[in-house]
C-alpha positions in Angstrom: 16.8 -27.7 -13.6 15.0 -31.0 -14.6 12.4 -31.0 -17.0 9.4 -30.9 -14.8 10.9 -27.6 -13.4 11.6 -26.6 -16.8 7.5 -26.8 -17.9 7.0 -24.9 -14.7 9.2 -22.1 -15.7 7.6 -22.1 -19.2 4.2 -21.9 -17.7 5.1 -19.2 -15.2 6.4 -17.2 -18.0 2.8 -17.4 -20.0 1.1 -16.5 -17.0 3.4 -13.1 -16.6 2.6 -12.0 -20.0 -1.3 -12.3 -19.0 -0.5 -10.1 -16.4 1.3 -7.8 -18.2 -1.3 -7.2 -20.4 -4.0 -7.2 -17.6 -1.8 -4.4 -15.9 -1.3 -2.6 -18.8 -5.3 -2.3 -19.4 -5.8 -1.4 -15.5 -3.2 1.1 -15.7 -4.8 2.6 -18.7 -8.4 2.8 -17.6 -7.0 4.2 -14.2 -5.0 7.1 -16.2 -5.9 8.5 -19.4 -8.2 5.7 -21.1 -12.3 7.3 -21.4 -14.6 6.4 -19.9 -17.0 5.2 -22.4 -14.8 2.6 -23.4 -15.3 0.7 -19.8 -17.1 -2.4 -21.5 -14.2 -3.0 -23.9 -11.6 -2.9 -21.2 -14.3 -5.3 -19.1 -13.9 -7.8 -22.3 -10.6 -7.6 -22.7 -10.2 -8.3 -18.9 -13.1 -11.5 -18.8 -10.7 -13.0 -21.7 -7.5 -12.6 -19.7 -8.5 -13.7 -16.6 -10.4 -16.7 -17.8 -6.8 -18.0 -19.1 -4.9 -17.3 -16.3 -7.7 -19.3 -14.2 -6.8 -22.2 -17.0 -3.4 -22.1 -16.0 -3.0 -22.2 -12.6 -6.0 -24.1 -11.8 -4.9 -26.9 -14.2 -5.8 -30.4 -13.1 -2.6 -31.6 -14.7 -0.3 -28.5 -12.1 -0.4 -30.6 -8.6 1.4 -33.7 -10.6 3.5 -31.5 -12.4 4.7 -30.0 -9.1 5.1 -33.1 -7.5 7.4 -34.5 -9.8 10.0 -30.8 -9.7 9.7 -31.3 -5.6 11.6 -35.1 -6.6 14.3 -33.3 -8.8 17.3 -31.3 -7.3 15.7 -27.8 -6.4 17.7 -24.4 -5.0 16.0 -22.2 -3.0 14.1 -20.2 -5.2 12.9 -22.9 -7.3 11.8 -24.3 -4.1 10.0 -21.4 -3.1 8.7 -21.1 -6.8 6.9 -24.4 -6.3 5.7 -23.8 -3.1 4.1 -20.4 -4.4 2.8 -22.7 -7.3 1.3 -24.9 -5.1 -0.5 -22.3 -2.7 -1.8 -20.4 -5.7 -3.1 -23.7 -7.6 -5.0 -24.9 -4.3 -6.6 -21.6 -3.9 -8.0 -21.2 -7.3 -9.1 -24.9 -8.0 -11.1 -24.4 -4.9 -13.3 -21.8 -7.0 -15.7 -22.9 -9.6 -14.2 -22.0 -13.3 -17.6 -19.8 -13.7 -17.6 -18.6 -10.7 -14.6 -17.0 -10.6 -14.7 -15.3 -14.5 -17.8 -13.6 -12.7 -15.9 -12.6 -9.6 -13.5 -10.7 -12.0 -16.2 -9.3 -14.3 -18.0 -8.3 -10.9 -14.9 -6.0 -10.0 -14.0 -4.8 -12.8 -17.9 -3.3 -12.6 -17.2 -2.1 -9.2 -14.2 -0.2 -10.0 -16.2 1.6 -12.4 -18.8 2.1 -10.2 -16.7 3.4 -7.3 -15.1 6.2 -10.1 -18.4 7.5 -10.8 -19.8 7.0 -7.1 -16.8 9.1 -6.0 -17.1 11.5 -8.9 -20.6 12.4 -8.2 -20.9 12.2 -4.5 -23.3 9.0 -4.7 -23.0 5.7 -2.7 -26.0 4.7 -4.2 -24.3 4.2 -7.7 -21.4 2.1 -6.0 -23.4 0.2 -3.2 -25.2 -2.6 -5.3 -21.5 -3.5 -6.4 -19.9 -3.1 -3.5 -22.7 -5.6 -1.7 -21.8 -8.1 -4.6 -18.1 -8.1 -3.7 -18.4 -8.5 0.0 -20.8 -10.9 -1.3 -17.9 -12.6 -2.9 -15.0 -12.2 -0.8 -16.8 -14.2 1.6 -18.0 -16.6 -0.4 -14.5 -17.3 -2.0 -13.4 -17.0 1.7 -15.7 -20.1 2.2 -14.4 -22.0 -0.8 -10.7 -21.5 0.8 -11.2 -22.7 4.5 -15.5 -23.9 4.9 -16.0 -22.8 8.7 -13.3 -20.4 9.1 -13.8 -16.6 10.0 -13.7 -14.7 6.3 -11.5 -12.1 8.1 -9.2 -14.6 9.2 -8.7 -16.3 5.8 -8.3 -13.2 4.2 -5.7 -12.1 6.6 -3.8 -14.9 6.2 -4.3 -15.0 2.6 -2.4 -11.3 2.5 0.3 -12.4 4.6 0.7 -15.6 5.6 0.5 -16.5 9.3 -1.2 -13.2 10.0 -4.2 -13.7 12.3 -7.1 -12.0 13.7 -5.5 -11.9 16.7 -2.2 -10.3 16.1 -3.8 -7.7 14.5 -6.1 -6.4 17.2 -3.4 -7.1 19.6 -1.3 -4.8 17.6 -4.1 -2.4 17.1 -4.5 -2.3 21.1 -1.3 -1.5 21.6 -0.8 1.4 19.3 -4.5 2.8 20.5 -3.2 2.8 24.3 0.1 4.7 23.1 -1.6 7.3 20.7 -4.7 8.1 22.2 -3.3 9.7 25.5 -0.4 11.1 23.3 -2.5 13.0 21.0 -4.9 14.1 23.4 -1.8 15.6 25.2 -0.9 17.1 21.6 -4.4 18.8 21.3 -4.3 20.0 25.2 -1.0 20.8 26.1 1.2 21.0 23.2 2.4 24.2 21.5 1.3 24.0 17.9 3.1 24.9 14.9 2.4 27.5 12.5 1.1 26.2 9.0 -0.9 28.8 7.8 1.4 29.1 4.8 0.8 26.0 3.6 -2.7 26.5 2.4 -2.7 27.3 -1.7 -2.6 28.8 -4.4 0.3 26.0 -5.2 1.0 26.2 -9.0 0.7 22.3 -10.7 3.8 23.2 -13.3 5.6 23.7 -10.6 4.5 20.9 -8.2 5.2 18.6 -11.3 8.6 20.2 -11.1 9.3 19.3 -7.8 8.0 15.7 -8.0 10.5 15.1 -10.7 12.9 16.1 -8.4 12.2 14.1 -5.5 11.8 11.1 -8.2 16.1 12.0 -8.6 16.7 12.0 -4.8 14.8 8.9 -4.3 16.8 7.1 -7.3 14.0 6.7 -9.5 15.1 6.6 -12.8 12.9 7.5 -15.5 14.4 4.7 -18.2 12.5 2.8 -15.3 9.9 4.3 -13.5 7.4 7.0 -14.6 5.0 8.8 -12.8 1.4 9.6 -14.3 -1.6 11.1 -12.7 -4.5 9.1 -11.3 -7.4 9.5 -9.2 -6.4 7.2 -6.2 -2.5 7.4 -6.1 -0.9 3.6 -6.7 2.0 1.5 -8.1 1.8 -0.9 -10.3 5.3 -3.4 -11.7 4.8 -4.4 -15.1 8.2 -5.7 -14.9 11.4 -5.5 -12.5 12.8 -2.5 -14.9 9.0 -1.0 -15.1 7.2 0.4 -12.6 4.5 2.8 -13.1 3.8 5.0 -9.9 0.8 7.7 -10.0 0.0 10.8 -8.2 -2.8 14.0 -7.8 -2.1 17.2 -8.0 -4.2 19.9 -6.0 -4.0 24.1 -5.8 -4.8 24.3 -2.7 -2.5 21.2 -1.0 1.0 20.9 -2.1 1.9 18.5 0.8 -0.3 15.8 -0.9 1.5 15.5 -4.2 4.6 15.8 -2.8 4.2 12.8 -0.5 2.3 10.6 -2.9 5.2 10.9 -5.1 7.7 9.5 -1.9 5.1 7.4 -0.5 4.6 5.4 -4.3 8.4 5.7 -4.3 9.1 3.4 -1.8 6.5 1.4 -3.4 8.3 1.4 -6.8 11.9 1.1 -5.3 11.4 -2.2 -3.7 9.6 -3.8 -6.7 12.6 -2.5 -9.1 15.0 -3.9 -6.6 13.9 -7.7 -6.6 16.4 -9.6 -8.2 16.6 -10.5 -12.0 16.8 -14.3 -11.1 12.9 -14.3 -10.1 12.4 -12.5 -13.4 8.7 -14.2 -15.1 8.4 -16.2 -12.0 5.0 -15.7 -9.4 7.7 -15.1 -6.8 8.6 -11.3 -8.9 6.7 -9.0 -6.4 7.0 -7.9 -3.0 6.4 -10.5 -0.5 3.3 -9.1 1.1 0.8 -5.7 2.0 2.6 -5.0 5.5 6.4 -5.2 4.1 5.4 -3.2 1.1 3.8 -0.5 3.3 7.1 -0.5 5.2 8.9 0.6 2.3 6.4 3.3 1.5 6.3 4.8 5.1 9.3 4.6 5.8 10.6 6.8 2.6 7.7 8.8 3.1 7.7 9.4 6.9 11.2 8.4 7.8 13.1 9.9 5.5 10.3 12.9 3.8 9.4 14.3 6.8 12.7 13.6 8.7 14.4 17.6 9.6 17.3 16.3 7.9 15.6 15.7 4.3 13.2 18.7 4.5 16.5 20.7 5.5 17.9 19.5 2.2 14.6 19.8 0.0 14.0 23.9 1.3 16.4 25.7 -1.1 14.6 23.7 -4.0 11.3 24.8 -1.8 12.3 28.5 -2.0 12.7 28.2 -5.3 9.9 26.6 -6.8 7.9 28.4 -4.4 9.3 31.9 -3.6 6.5 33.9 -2.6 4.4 31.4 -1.0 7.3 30.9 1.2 8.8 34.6 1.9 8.9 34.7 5.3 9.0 31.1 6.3 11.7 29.3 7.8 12.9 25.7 7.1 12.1 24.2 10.8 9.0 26.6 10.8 7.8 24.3 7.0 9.8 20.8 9.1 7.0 21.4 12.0 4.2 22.3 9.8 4.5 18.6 7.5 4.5 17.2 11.2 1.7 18.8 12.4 -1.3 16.8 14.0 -4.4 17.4 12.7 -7.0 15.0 12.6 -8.7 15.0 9.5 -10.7 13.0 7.0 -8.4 11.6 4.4 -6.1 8.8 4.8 -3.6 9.1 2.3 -3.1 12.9 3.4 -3.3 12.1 7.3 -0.5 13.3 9.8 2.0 10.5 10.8 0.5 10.1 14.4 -3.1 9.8 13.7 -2.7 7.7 10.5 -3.3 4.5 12.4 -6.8 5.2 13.2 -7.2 6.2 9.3 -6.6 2.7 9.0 -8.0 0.8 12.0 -11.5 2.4 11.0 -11.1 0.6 7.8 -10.0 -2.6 9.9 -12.9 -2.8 12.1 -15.6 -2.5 9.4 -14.4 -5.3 7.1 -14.4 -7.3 10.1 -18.0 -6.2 10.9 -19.1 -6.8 7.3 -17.4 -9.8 7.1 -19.4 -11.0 10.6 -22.7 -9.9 9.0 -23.0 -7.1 11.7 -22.6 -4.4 9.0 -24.2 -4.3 5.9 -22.8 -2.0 2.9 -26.5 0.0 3.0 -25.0 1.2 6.4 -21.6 1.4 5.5 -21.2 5.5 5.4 -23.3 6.0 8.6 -21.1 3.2 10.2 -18.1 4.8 8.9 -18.8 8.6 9.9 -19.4 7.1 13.3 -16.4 5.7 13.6 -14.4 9.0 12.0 -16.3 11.0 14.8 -15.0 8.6 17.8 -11.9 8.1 16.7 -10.4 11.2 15.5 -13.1 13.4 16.1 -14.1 14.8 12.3 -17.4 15.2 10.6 -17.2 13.3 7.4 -19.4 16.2 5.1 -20.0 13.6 2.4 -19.3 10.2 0.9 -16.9 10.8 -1.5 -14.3 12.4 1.7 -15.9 9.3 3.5 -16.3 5.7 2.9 -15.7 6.0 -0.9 -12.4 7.8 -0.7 -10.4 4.5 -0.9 -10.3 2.4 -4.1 -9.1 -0.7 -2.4 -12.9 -2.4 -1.9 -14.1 -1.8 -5.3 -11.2 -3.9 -6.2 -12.0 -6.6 -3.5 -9.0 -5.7 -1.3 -9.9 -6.8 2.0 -8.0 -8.0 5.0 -5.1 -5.6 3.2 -5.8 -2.0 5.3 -4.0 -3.5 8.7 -0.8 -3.4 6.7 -0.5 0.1 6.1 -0.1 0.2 9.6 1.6 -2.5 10.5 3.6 -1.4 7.9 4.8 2.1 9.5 5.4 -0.3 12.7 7.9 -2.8 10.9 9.7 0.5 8.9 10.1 2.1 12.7 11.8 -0.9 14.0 13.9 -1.6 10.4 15.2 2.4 11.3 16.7 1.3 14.1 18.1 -1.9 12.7 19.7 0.6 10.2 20.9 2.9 12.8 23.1 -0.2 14.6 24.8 0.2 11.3 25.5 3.5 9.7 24.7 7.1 10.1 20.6 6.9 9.1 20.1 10.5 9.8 23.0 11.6 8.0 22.0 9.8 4.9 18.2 12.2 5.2 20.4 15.6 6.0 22.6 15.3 3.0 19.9 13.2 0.5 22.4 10.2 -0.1 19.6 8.0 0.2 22.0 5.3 -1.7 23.0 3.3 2.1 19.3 3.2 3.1 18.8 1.5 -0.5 21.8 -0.7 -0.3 20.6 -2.0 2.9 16.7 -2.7 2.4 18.1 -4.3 -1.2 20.1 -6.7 1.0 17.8 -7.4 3.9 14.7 -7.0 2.0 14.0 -6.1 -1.4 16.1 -8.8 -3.4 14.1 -11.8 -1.8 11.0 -10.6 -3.7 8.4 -13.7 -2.8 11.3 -16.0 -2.6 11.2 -16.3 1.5 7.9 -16.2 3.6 6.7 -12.7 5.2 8.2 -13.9 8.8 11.5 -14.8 7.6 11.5 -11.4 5.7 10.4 -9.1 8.6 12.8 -10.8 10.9 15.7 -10.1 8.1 14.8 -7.0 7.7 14.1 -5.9 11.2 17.0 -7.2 13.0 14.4 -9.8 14.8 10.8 -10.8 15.7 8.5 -7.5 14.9 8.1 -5.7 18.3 5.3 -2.6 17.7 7.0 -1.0 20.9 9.6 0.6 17.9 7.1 2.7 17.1 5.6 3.7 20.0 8.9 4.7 20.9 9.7 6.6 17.4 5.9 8.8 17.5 6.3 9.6 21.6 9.9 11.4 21.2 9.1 12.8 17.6 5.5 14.1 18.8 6.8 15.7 22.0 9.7 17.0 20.8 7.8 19.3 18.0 4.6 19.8 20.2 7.3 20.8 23.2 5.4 18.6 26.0 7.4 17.7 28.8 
């Protein structure tokens, strides 16, 4: 490396230890830190954030990065420039001030969405909430003057993602699972589940999540799981990764998946390779590929017959009486069962989408100015009532259910679906090469690993999110993979013809 490539690698390596410590402080305040200690945390946070600002909005960066682009580069310190450069143009487009009060804004707003939640009170979150959209489309503004918010935000999440594409996508999964579905709820034959209402016992759920934190390789030296209100997973470095969970008495099904979905999460982060260690390209590459990896260890290989085959003598016995008289493919239907219902992160596999295209459709709506956050639940319960036919009974099972806004994550929901679409089509890409199913029926997850590490995982942010989805796909992204995938699966258990 020459020496302006050098100072960049020095710099990038200051600004991962602000991070660090910025993670460390979120992860505490999201686990186990109280409460009344929000304003310190807020301080800390101002401080941190004010000097990563300084140092990748640094007048003297664009010159710096000029001269490493005239020196030998390989690919990754190509990319690392390149990354550099996108993240330096972005910031320097937003006032100094400005942005120190963005971040002290959300920090605010996470709070407020904790105690909103915990009381059953929009009221308490909504004045916050109205200042971030406030924001996002300001800052949207400050990134491209004229453009749709939406748009820039889409594109700012994964690049070369447009409005577009998304609705286009979203069309065609609405035309395939709306008739399907209704077809489910008319005609099908639906399974039994009546077992799976609790009592579940939480020592023994905990139990069981250690164990599917073995079969999914998760090693404790190197990820560790906590508890949290709003399941997440958070890299504080490529050999630490923090996943969370919930545990409830009366729903085993969501602890156990929280744990598989945040493991997919937590095995691509530990899987990017050393050589971007300190760099900004140490993460995954964007919201749609790291949904992929989530879904499709959570759905592809959790609720595959071949893993819950494997997982039921462990079932039986952690859970002996609650499960005396069930059989394995009776508990395989029942995690497969369609229901619709009013939380996302505990929705069945087929109805998921519209979880998330709810979500998709009001940031666009407040982003337009059609929608504004005063109206937010009573849009939202509209929406939940159209689309998958629910009554939303209050706030907290309704619009305040996801952290994501309170932390100014917008233009990120589409990827969770998107996400279960580009995991559906990387299946089959891993079919054309070994035995996929065989891996779920005998829990030697190790191929599946070996082969997202190789097409996927290792590249980090190293290659763009198009490059990476063909790679890992086996070719341009085709949302007709999943269509396929949820029509056989869905009539196969609901026995339509």
């Amino acid at each position: 490396m020459g020496q302006a490539m050098d100072q960049l690698r020095r710099l990038q390596k200051t600004m991962y230890a602000y991070n660090y410590a910025a993670a460390v402080i979120e992860l505490d305040e999201s686990t186990v830190a109280p409460s009344a200690g929000g304003e310190g945390r807020r301080e800390a946070l101002d401080v941190l954030e004010g000097v990563r600002y300084q140092l990748i909005a640094d007048q003297q960066l664009p010159r710096l990065l000029d001269e490493a682009e005239q020196e030998e580069l390989d690919e990754q310190a190509a990319a690392e420039v390149r990354e550099l450069r996108r993240q330096n143009d972005q910031f320097t487009k937003i006032p100094a001030e400005e942005y120190a009060k963005g971040m002290r804004m959300l920090n605010e707003c996470r709070e407020a969405w904790l105690k909103g939640k915990a009381t059953r009170d929009f009221s308490i979150y909504a004045p916050l909430l109205e200042q971030c959209v406030d924001n996002r489309i300001r800052w949207a503004n400050y990134f491209a003057p004229g453009k749709d918010p939406m748009a820039t935000w889409l594109d700012l999440g994964q690049e070369g993602l447009t409005v577009e594409e998304v609705d286009s996508f979203f069309a065609a999964l609405r035309e395939a699972i709306v008739p399907l579905l209704r077809r489910i709820l008319t005609e099908g034959k639906a399974p039994r589940s009546d077992f799976l209402d609790g009592p579940w016992p939480i020592d023994k759920q905990e139990e069981l999540s250690k164990y599917l934190m073995s079969l999914l390789k998760l090693d404790p030296d190197h990820c560790c799981l906590a508890e949290s209100e709003h399941p997440f997973t958070l890299q504080l470095y490529d050999d630490d990764v923090r996943i969370t969970t919930h545990y409830y008495t009366k729903d085993l099904t969501s602890s156990m998946f929280s744990v598989i979905h945040e493991g997919g999460h937590a095995l691509y982060e530990l899987n990017i390779s050393p050589k971007l260690r300190y760099t900004v390209l140490a993460g995954g590459s964007c919201a749609g590929l790291h949904e992929s990896q989530s879904r499709l260890f959570e759905n592809f290989v959790g609720r595959s017959r071949g893993f819950v085959r494997y997982l039921w003598p462990k079932l039986l016995e952690l859970f002996p009486d609650k499960l005396a008289g069930v059989t394995c493919e009776e508990f395989y239907r029942a995690l497969n069962r369609v229901q619709p219902s009013l939380i996302r992160t505990e929705a069945d596999e087929l109805t998921y989408s519209l979880h998330v295209m709810v979500r998709y459709e009001l940031e666009k709506m407040l982003f337009s100015g059609q929608l504004k956050v005063k109206d937010l639940p009573q849009a939202w319960n509209r929406l939940y009532k159209e689309y998958l036919g629910v009554d939303v009974p209050d706030d907290t099972q309704g619009v305040m259910q996801d952290i994501h806004w309170s932390m100014g994550s917008f233009g990120q929901f589409q990827g969770y679906a998107m996400g279960t679409a580009y995991a559906a089509q990387m299946v089959e890409y891993m079919k054309e090469h070994f035995d996929f199913d065989g891996c779920c029926e005998r829990a030697d997850l190790q191929p599946i690993l070996d082969f997202q590490r190789e097409h996927l995982w290792q590249y980090g942010m190293m290659r763009t999110p198009d490059v990476l989805i063909r790679q890992a796909c086996g070719g341009d992204f085709d949302p007709n993979c999943v269509v396929r995938y949820l029509t056989k699966k869905y009539s196969e258990i609901y026995e339509l013809d």
